[in-house]
SEMAR-822023 format. One record per residue (C-alpha): residue number from 1; x, y, z. Coordinates in Angstrom, 1 decimal. Layout:
// residues N
<NUM,<X,Y,Z>>
...
END
This chain:
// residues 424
<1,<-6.2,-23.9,-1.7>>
<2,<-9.9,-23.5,-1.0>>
<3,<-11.5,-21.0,-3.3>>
<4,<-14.9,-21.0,-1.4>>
<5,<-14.9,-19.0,1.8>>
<6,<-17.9,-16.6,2.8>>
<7,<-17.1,-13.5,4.8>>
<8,<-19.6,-12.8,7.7>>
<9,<-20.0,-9.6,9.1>>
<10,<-23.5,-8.6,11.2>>
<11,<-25.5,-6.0,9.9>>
<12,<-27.2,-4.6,12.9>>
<13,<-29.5,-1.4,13.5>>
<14,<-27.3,0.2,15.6>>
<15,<-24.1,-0.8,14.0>>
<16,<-22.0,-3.7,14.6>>
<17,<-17.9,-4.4,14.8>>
<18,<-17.0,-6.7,11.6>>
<19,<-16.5,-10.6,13.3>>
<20,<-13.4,-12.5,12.7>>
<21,<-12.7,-13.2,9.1>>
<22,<-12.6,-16.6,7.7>>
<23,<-8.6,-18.4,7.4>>
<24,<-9.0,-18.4,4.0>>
<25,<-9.5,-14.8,3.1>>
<26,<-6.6,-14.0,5.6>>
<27,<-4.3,-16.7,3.7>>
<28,<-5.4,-15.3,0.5>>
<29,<-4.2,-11.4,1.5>>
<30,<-1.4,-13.0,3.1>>
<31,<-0.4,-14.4,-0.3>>
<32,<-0.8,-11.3,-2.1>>
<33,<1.0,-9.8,0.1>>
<34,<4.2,-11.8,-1.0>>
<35,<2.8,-12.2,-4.3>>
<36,<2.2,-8.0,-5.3>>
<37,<5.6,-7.5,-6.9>>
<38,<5.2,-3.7,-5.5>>
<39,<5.0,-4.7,-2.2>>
<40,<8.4,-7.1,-3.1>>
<41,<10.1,-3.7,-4.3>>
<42,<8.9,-2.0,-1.1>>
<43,<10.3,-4.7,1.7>>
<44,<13.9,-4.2,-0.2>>
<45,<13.6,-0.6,0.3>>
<46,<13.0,-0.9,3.4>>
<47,<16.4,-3.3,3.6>>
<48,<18.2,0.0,2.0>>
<49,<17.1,2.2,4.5>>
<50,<18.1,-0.3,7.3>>
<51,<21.6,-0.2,5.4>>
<52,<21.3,3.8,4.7>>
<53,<20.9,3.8,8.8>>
<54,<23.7,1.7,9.5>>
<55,<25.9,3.8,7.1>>
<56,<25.6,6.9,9.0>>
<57,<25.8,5.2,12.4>>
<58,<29.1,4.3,10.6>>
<59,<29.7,7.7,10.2>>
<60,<31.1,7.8,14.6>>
<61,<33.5,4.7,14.0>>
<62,<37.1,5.6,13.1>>
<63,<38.7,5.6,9.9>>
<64,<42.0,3.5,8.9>>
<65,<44.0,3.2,6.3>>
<66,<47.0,1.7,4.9>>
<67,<48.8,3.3,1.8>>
<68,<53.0,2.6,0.3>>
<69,<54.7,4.3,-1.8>>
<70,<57.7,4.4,-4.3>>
<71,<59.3,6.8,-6.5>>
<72,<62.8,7.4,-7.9>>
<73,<63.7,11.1,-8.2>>
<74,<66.3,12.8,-10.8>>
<75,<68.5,14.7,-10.1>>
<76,<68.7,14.8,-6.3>>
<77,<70.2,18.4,-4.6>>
<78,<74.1,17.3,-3.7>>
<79,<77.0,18.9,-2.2>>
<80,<80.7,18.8,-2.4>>
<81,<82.6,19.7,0.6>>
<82,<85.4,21.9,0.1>>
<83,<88.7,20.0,0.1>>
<84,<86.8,16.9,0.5>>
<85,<85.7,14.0,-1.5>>
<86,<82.3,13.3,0.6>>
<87,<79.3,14.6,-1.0>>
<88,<76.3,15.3,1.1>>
<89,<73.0,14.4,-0.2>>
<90,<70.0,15.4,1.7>>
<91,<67.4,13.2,0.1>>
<92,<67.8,9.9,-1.3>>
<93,<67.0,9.4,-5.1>>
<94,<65.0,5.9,-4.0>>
<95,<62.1,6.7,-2.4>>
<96,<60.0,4.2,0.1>>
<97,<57.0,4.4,2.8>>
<98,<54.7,2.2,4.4>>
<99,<52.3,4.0,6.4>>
<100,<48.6,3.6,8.6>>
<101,<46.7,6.5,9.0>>
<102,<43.8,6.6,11.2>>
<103,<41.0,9.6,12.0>>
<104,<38.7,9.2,14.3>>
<105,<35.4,12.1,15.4>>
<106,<35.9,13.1,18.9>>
<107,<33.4,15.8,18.9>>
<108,<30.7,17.2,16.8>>
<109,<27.9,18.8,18.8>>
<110,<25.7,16.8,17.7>>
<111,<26.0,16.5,13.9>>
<112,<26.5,12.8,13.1>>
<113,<23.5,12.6,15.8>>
<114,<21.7,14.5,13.3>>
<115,<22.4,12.1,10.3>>
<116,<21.4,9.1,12.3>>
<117,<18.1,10.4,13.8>>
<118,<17.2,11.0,9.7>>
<119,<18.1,7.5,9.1>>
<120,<16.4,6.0,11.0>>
<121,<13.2,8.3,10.4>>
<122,<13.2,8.0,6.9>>
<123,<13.6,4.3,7.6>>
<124,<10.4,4.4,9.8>>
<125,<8.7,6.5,6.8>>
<126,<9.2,3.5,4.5>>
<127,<7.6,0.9,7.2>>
<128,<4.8,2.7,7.6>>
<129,<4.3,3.2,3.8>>
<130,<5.2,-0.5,3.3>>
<131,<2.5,-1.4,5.8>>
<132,<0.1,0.8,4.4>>
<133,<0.7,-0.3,0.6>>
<134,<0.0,-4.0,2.0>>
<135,<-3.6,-2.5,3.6>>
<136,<-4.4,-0.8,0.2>>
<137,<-3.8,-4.6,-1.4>>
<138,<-6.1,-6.4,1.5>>
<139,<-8.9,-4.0,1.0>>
<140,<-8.5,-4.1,-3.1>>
<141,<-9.0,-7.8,-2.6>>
<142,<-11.9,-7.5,-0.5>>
<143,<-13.2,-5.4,-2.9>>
<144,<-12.8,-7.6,-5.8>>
<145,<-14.1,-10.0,-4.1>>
<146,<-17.3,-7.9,-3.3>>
<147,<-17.5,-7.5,-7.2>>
<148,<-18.0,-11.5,-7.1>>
<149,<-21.0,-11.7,-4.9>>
<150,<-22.6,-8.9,-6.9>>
<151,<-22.1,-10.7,-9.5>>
<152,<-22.6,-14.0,-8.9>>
<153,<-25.9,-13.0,-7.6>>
<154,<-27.3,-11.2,-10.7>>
<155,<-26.1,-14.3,-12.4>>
<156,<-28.3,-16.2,-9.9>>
<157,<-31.1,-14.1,-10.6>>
<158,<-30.7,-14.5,-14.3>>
<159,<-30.6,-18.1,-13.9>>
<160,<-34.0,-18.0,-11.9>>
<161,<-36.0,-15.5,-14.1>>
<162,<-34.5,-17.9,-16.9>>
<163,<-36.1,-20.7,-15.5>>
<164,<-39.0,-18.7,-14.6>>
<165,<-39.9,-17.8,-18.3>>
<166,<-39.2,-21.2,-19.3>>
<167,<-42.2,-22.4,-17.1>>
<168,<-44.1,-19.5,-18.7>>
<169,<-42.9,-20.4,-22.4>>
<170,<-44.5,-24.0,-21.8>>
<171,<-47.4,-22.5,-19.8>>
<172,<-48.3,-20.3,-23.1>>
<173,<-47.7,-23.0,-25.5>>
<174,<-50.2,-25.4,-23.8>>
<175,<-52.8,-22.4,-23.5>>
<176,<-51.9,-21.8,-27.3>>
<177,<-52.8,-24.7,-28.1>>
<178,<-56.1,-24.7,-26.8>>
<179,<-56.6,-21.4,-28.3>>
<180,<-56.1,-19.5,-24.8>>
<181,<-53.6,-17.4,-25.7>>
<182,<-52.2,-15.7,-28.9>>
<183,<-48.7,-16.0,-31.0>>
<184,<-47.7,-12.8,-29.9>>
<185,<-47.6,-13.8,-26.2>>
<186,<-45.0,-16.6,-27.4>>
<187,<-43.2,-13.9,-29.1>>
<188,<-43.1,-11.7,-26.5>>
<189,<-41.9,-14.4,-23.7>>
<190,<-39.1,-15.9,-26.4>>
<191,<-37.9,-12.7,-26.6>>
<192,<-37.9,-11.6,-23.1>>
<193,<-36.1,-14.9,-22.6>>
<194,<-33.1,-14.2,-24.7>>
<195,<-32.8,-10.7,-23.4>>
<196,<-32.2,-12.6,-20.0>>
<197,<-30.2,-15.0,-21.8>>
<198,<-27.5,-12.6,-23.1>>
<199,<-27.7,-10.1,-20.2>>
<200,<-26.4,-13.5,-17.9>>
<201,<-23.9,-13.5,-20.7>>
<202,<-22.5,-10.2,-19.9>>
<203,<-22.6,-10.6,-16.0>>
<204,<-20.2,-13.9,-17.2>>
<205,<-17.7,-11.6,-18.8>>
<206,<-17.7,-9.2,-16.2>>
<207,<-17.1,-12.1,-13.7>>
<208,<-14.2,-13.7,-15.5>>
<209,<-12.7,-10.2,-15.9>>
<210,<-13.3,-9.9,-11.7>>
<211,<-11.5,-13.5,-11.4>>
<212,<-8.4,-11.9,-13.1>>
<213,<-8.1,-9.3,-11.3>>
<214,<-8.3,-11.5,-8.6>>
<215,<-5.4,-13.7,-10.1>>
<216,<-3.7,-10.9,-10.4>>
<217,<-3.5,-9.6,-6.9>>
<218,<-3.0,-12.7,-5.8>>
<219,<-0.8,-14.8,-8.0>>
<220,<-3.7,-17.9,-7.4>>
<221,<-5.3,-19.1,-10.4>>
<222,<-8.9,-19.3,-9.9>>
<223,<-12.0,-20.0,-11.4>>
<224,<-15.4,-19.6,-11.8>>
<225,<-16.4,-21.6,-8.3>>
<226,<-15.3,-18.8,-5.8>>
<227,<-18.3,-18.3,-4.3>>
<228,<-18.5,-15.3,-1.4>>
<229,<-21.3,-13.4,0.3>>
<230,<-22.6,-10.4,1.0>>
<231,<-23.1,-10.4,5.0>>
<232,<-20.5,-7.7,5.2>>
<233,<-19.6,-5.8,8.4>>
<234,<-21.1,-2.2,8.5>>
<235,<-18.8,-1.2,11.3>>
<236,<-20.0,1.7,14.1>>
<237,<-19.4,5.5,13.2>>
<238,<-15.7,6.3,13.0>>
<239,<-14.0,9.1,15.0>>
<240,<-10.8,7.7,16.1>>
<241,<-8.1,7.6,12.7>>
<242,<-5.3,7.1,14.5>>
<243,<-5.1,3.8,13.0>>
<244,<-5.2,4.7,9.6>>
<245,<-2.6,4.0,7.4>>
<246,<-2.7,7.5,5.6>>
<247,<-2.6,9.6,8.7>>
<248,<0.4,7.2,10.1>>
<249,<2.4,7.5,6.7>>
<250,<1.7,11.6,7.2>>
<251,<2.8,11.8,10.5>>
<252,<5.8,9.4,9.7>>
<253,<6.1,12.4,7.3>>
<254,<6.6,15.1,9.7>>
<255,<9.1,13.1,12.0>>
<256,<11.3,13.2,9.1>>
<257,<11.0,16.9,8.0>>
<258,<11.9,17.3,11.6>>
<259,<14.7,15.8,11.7>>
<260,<15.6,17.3,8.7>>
<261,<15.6,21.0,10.8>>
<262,<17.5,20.0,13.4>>
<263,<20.5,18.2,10.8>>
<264,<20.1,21.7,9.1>>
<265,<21.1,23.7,12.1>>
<266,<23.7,21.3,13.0>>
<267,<25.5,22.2,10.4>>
<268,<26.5,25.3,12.0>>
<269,<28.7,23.3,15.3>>
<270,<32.5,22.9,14.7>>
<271,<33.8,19.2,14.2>>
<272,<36.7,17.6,16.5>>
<273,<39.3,15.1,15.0>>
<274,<42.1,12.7,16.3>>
<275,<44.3,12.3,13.3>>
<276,<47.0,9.8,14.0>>
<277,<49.5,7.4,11.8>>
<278,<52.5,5.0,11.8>>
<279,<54.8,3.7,9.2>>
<280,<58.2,3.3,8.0>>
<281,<59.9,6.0,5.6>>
<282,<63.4,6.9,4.5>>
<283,<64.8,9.9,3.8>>
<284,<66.0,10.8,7.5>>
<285,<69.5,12.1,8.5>>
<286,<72.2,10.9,8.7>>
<287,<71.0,7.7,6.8>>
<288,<68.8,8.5,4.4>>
<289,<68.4,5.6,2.1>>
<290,<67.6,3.6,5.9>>
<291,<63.8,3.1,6.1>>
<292,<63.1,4.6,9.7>>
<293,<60.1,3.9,11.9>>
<294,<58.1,6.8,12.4>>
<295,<54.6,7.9,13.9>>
<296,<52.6,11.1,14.0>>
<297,<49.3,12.1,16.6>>
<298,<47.2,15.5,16.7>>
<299,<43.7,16.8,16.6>>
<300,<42.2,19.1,13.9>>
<301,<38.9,21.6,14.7>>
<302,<36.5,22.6,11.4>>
<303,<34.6,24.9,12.3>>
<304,<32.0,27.0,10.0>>
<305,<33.1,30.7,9.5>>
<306,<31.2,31.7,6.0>>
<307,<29.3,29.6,3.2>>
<308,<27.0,32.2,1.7>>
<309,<23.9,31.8,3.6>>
<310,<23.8,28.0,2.0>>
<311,<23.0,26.6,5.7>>
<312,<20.3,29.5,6.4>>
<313,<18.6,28.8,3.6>>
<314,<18.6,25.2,3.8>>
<315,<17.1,25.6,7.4>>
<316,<14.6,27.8,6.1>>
<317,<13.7,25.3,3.6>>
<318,<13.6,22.6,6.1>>
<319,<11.2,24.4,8.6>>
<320,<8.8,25.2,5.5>>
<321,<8.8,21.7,4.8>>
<322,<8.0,20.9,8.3>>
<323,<5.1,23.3,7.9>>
<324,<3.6,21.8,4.7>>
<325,<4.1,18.3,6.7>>
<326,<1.6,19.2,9.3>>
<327,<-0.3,20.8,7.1>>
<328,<-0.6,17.7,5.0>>
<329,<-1.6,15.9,8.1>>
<330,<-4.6,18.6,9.0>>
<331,<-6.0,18.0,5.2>>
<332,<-5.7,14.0,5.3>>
<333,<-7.6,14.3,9.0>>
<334,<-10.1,16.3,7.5>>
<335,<-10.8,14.5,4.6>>
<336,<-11.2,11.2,7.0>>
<337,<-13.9,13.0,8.7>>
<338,<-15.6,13.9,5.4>>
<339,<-15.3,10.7,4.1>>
<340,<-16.5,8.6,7.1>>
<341,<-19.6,11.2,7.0>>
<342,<-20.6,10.0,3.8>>
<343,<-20.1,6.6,4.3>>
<344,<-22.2,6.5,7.4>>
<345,<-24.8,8.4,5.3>>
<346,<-24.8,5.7,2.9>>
<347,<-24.8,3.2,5.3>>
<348,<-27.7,4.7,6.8>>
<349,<-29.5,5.1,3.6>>
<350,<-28.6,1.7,2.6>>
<351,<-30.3,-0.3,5.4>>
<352,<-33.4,1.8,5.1>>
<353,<-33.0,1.0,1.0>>
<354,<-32.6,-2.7,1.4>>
<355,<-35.4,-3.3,4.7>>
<356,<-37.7,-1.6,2.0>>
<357,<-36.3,-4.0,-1.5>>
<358,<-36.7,-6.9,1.2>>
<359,<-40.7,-5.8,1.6>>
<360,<-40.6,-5.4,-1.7>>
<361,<-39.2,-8.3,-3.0>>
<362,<-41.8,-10.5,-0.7>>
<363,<-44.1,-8.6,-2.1>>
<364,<-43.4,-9.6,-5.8>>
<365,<-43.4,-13.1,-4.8>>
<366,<-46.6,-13.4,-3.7>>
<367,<-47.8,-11.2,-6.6>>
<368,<-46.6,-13.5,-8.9>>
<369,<-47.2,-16.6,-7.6>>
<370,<-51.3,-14.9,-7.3>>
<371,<-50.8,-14.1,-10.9>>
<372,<-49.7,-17.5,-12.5>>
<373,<-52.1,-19.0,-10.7>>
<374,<-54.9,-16.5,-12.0>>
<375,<-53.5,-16.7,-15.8>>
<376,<-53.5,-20.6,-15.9>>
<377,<-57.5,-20.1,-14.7>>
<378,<-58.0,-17.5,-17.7>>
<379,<-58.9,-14.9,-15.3>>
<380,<-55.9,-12.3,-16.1>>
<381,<-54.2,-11.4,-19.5>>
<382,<-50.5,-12.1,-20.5>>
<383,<-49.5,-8.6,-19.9>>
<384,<-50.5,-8.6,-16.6>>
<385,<-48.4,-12.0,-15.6>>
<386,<-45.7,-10.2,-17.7>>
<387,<-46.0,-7.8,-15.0>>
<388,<-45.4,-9.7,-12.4>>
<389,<-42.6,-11.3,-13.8>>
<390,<-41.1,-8.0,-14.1>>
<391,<-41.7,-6.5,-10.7>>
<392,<-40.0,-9.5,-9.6>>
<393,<-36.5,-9.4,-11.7>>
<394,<-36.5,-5.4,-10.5>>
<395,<-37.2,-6.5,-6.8>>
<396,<-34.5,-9.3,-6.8>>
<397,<-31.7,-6.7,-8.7>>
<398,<-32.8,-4.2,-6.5>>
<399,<-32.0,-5.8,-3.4>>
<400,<-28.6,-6.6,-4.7>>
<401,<-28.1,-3.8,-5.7>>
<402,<-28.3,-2.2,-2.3>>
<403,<-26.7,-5.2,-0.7>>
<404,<-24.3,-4.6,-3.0>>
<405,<-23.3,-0.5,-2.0>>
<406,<-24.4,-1.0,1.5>>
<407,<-21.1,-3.8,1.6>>
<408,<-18.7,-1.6,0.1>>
<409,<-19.8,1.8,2.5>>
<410,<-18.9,-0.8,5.1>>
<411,<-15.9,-1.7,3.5>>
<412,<-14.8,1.9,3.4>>
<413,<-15.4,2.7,6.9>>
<414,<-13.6,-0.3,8.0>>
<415,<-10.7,0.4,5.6>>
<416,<-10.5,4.6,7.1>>
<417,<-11.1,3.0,10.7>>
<418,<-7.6,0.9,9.9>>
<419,<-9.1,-2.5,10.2>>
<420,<-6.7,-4.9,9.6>>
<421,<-9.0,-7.7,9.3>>
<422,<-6.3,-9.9,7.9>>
<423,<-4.7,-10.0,11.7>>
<424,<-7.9,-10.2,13.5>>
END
């Protein structure tokens, strides 16, 4: 699989909508998504609540079964006619039946309705959370692999500033040598060199820990050449949740609670049966030890009379469930809106932030540039190329720094918007 795939997204005044996302970072969700063993537990779930749905649709279609029998029986009543040898025996001692029973719901107002409707709600409920378990995974992903670009980039910047000093380490040696410059400005750039040395060192581990988690989310080993970039998508304010996965899973939520209220009161209806068999028995007169065939049809009514207030309450509890569900719903809405409010703050604040590291940054590179040139002419002092230097590294971290938080505000309000940039 290619591990190098850059994610551009236009970062525009106004706003912009995110552009398409490369194959490669849709074929990398994709494989988390069959990957994430959560995400495995959750699509066989969802096969038991398709099964759970079945089962109570199952719950309309007649019952049959088949059942025999046999028991011997000591003593048996007998009786001796008067002046007579015959002896009547009313039951037989051997006892046999074969027999098919069947019982089959004509009627119940509505209760097996009831059950199914739950069913297949609750079954809905686990979609929804299924598909919003997989969003959580694409947008940890994306995440991570924002955590790359920052950085690889510091490590870039590291790299360069390395560099940079290394010029300046040979630049002070050969004005040492001509006695232009003192030992300590040696010092002072050898040490300023390993401090940029060993912090590049620590950006390493951090990115190596990044790459795990990648590996992990993904099932892909991977290594240190993923490269990505930081032209994400800083999407247009967001007012319209209706796509996102939490308000879906809440709403899923209150279709089941529901449903729950109206199974609840259907408790209360009477149930009508067809009860109905056929077999073979013995025991009938006059020939009792003759298996006989014999059949049997009726209907039988339940009906609810007294169960001390169990259904009441339990429709009680089910319409106060209902009510926390919407409730739930109202607080996950208004926590979108809050949370899209600061996002579009930052995002606000960020593109000011970074237009000003940007003047900045071009700023430091001219001063620099001014300032070797002036300390290889004698005209400025080491501290004051140290400086520049300095300006410089802060200018570059700076800028991707805000890069950096402006990516992941537009992350956010992509991921509250319901992007599924995976399928785009």
């Amino acid at each position: 699989m290619k591990k190098a795939f850059i994610i551009i997204l236009t970062l525009a005044a106004g706003g912009a909508a995110a552009q398409e996302a490369p194959a490669a970072l849709k074929s990398l969700v994709q494989q988390s998504f069959s990957h994430f063993t959560q995400i495995k537990a959750m699509e066989t779930q969802q096969r038991i609540a398709a099964d759970q749905t079945t089962l109570a649709r199952a719950g309309r279609l007649p019952e049959v079964n088949g059942s025999a029998s046999y028991s011997h029986v000591y003593p048996v009543p007998k009786v001796q006619l008067p002046g007579s040898s015959f002896t009547f025996q009313p039951v037989p001692s051997e006892n046999l039946s074969t027999t098919i029973e069947a019982r089959q719901l004509l009627l119940d107002f509505g209760k097996s309705g009831s059950q199914i409707k739950k069913s297949t709600a609750q079954a809905g409920l686990l979609g929804v959370q299924t598909d919003e378990a997989r969003e959580e995974l694409a947008y940890q992903v994306a995440n991570v692999y924002l955590n790359i670009a920052f950085l690889q980039d510091n490590i870039s910047v590291q790299d360069a500033n390395i560099r940079l000093l290394e010029d300046t380490e040979t630049m002070v040696e050969n004005k040492l040598k001509h006695g232009d410059a003192i030992d300590l400005d040696l010092i002072n750039t050898r040490v300023k060199l390993e401090t940029y040395r060993n912090k590049k060192v620590d950006f390493r581990n951090s990115l190596q820990k990044q790459l795990a988690a990648l590996e992990y989310l993904t099932g892909e080993p991977l290594s240190d050449t993923v490269n990505t970039d930081f032209a994400w998508a800083v999407p247009p304010a967001a007012d319209d949740f209706t796509r996102n996965s939490a308000i879906r899973t809440s709403l899923e939520k209150e279709k089941v609670a529901d449903t729950d209220i109206e199974l609840a009161k259907a408790q209360f209806k009477p149930s009508l049966f067809l009860n109905a068999g056929t077999g073979f028995k013995n025991g009938y007169l006059p020939e009792i030890t003759t298996p006989k065939f014999n059949y049997y049809a009726g209907v039988s009514l339940s009906v609810p009379i007294y169960n001390g207030k169990k259904l009441r309450t339990q429709e009680h509890m089910a319409a106060t469930e209902a009510e926390i569900a919407k409730l739930h719903t109202q607080d996950v809405k208004e926590n979108l809106r809050k949370e899209a409010m600061q996002h579009n703050a930052d995002i606000a604040a960020g593109k000011e932030r970074l237009l000003t590291a940007e003047v900045l940054l071009e700023q430091a590179n001219k001063a620099l540039t001014l300032a070797q040139s002036r300390y290889r002419n004698g005209v400025i002092t080491y501290l004051d190329l140290q400086n520049a230097q300095t300006s410089l590294l802060e200018a570059q971290l700076s800028k991707i720094q805000y890069q950096y938080q402006l990516s992941l505000a537009g992350l956010e309000l992509m991921h509250l918007g319901g992007q599924q940039f995976w399928k785009q």
